[in-house]
N, C-alpha and C positions, 0 to 999 in steps of 0.2 A: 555493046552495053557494058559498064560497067562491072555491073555484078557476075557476067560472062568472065571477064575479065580477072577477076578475084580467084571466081571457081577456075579457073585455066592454072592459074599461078599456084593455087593449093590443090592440086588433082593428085598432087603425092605427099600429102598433108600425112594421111593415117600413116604412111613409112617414115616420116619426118623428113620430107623433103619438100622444098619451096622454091619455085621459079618465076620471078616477075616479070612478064611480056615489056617489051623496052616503051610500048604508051603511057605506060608508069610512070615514068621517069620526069624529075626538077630538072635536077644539073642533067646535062646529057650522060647518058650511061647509069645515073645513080638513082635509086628508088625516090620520088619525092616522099615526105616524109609524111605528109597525110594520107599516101596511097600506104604505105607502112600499119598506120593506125589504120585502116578501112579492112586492111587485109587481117588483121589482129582480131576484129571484132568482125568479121564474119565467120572467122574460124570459130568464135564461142557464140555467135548469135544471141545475146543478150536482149533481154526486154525492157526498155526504156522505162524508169529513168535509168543510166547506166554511167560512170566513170570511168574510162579508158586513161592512162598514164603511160607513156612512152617514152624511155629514154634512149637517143639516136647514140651511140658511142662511137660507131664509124659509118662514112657513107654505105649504103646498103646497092650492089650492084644490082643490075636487070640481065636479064636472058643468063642467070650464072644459076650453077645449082646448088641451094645453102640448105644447113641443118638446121631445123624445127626443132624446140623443146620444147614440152606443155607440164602443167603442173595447174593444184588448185589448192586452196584451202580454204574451206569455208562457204563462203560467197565471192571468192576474189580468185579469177582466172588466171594464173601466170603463163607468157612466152615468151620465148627469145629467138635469136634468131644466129646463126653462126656462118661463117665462111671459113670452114675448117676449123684451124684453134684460134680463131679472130671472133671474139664478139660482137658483134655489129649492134642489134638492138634487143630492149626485153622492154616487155610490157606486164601493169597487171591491169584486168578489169573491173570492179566492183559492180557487183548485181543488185546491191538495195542501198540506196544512200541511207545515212542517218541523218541529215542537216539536209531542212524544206529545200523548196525552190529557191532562190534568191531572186530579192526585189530588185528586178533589174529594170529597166523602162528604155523602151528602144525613141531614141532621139528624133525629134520632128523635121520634118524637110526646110523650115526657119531655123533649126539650129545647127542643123550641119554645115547650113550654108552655101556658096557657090563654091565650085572644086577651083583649085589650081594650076589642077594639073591632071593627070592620067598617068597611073603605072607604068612605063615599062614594060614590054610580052618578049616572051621570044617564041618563036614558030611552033614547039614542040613540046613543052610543058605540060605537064596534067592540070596545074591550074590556071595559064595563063594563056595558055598556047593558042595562037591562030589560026595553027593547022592540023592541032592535033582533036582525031574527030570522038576520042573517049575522053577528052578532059572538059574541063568547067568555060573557058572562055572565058576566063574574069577579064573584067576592063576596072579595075579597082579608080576612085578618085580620091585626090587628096587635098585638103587646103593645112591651113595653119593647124587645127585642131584635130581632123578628123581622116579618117580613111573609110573607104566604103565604095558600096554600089550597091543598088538596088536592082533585083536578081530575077531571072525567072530559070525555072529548072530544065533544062537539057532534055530530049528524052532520053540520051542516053544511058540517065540517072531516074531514071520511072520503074520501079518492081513491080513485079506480075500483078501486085492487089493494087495497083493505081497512086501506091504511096511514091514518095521519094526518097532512093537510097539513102542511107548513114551515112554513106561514103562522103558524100555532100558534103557533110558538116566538118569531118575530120580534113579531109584538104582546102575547103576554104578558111578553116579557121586558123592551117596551118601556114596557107598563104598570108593571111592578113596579119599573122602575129611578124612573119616576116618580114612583110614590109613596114611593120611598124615599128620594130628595131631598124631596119635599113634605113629608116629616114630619120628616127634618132642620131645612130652614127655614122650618119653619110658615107655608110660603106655597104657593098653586097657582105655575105654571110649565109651561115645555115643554121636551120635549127636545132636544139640539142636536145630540148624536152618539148612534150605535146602531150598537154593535157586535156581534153576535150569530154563534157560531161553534154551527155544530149537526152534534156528532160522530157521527150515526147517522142514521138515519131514523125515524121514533114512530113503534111498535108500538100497536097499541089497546089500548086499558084504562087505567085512573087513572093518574092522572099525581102529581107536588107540586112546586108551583112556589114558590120560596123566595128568599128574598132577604135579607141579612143586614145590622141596621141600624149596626153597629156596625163594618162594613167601609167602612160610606159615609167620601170621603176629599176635603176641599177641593180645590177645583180653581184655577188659575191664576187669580185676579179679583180685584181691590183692595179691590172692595165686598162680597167675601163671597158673594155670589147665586151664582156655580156650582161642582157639585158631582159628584162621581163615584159611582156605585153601580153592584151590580153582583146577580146574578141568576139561578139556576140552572132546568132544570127538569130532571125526573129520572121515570124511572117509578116506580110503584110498589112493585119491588125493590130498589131502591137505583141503577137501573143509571144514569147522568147522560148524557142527552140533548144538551145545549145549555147554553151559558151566554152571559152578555151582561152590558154593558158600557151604559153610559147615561151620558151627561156633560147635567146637569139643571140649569136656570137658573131661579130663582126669581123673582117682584117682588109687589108688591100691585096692578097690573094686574090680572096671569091672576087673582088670588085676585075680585076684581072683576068680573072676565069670567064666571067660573064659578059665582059665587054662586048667580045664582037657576038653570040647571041640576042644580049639586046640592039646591038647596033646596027644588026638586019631587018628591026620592024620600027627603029626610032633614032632621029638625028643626034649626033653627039652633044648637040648644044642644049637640048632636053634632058641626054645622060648626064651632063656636068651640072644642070642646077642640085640635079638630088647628091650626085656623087663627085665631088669636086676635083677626084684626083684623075677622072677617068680619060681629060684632055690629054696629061702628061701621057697615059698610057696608051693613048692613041699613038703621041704622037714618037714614043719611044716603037713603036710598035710597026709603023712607016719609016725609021729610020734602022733599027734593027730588026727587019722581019722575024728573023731566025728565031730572038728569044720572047716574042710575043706570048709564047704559051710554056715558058721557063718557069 
């Protein structure tokens, strides 16, 4: 279960110590960065509506043992997270919004339209993973305009009162901002901010998680590589859950990094519609084994 999984990671929370079990984990070895937010907001257990803010400053390892800092002021939770004098990440939480709900309206099944496609997975991912048995199992689709899937919850994601964890909402919203920068600039990437406000608590039953590609918006950078998207999840009726916020940095590293992970659950000729450079890297990669992972 999930939220097992949280309590295991923070069992040395009160000494400020934090340890993420490697089911965790985006990149292999690295914290994906919604289980990041999931872990952040169950240390302060907040009562919805809530705002979480996360900024990722370096990849966050798994099975390592990092320092905890906590702090508060007000109604607003601070933490961060260390690997020695390495700042990794810090959060703060907000416990009472002052600005409503926003009129959001979750898009009809005529306007998203037919997909073109399907994300990408690789085996062991907390949000995408096909073998990993505490993550989401997204199958995200994509057309011209939109990203999404239409969801049903896990049990590994059901809390003891029948609800469905937070945790949900922080990793697919931080998945979906991701690939909604990665198919902006047709490169892999990570995320660097996650902002994720979840106005209610999940009810059980299907959910749709959405993400709109045509809201994606440049971000402050010379080079072009980061980029803002942003991410809904909503249930079944219309009613809107949560939304988020992702600030995405691209390069032809991560697209390098990621190759042969995705290249284990899907043909290359799939990886080069979204990622164009990924043949070259193939095929540098069969001719120079050695520096495939250079």
């Amino acid at each position: 279960m999930i939220d097992a999984a949280l309590q295991a990671a923070s069992v040395g929370a009160a000494r400020g110590e934090i340890v993420f079990p490697d089911d965790l984990h985006g990149f292999p070895g690295q914290v994906h960065g919604g289980g990041v937010a999931a872990l952040f907001h169950r240390l302060t257990r907040p009562a919805a509506p809530v705002r979480l803010r996360l900024e990722l400053l370096r990849g966050v390892p798994t099975k390592t043992p990092l320092r905890l800092v906590t702090g508060s002021a007000g109604v607003e939770a601070r933490l961060g997270l260390w690997q020695g004098d390495r700042h990794l990440a810090e959060a703060t939480l907000t416990r009472a919004l002052a600005e409503p709900e926003p009129a959001v309206l979750a898009p009809s099944p005529t306007a998203l339209g037919p997909p073109d496609g399907e994300a990408p997975r690789t085996r062991t991912c907390l949000a995408c993973g096909t073998e990993n048995p505490l993550g989401l199992g997204l199958e995200l689709r994509w057309n011209a305009r939109w990203v999404w899937q239409r969801y049903e919850p896990r049990e590994a994601f059901r809390t003891r009162t029948g609800e469905i964890h937070p945790a949900l909402a922080t990793i697919a919203l931080d998945e979906l901002g991701w690939w909604l920068g990665a198919l902006a600039q047709r490169e892999c990437g990570v995320t660097t901010e996650i902002v994720v406000t979840l106005w209610r608590s999940i009810s059980p039953g299907p959910l749709l998680l959405v993400g709109d590609r045509a809201a994606v918006q440049a971000d402050d950078d010379p080079r072009g590589r980061h980029c803002r998207a942003f991410g809904s999840v909503f249930t079944d009726a219309g009613e809107l859950v949560a939304t988020g916020e992702v600030s995405f940095a691209g390069s032809p590293a991560y697209t390098r990094r990621l190759l042969d992970p995705f290249r284990q659950t899907t043909a290359l000729s799939d990886l080069a519609r979204l990622f164009p450079g990924v043949t070259l890297l193939a095929e540098r990669a069969r001719v120079f084994p050695d520096s495939a992972s250079a």
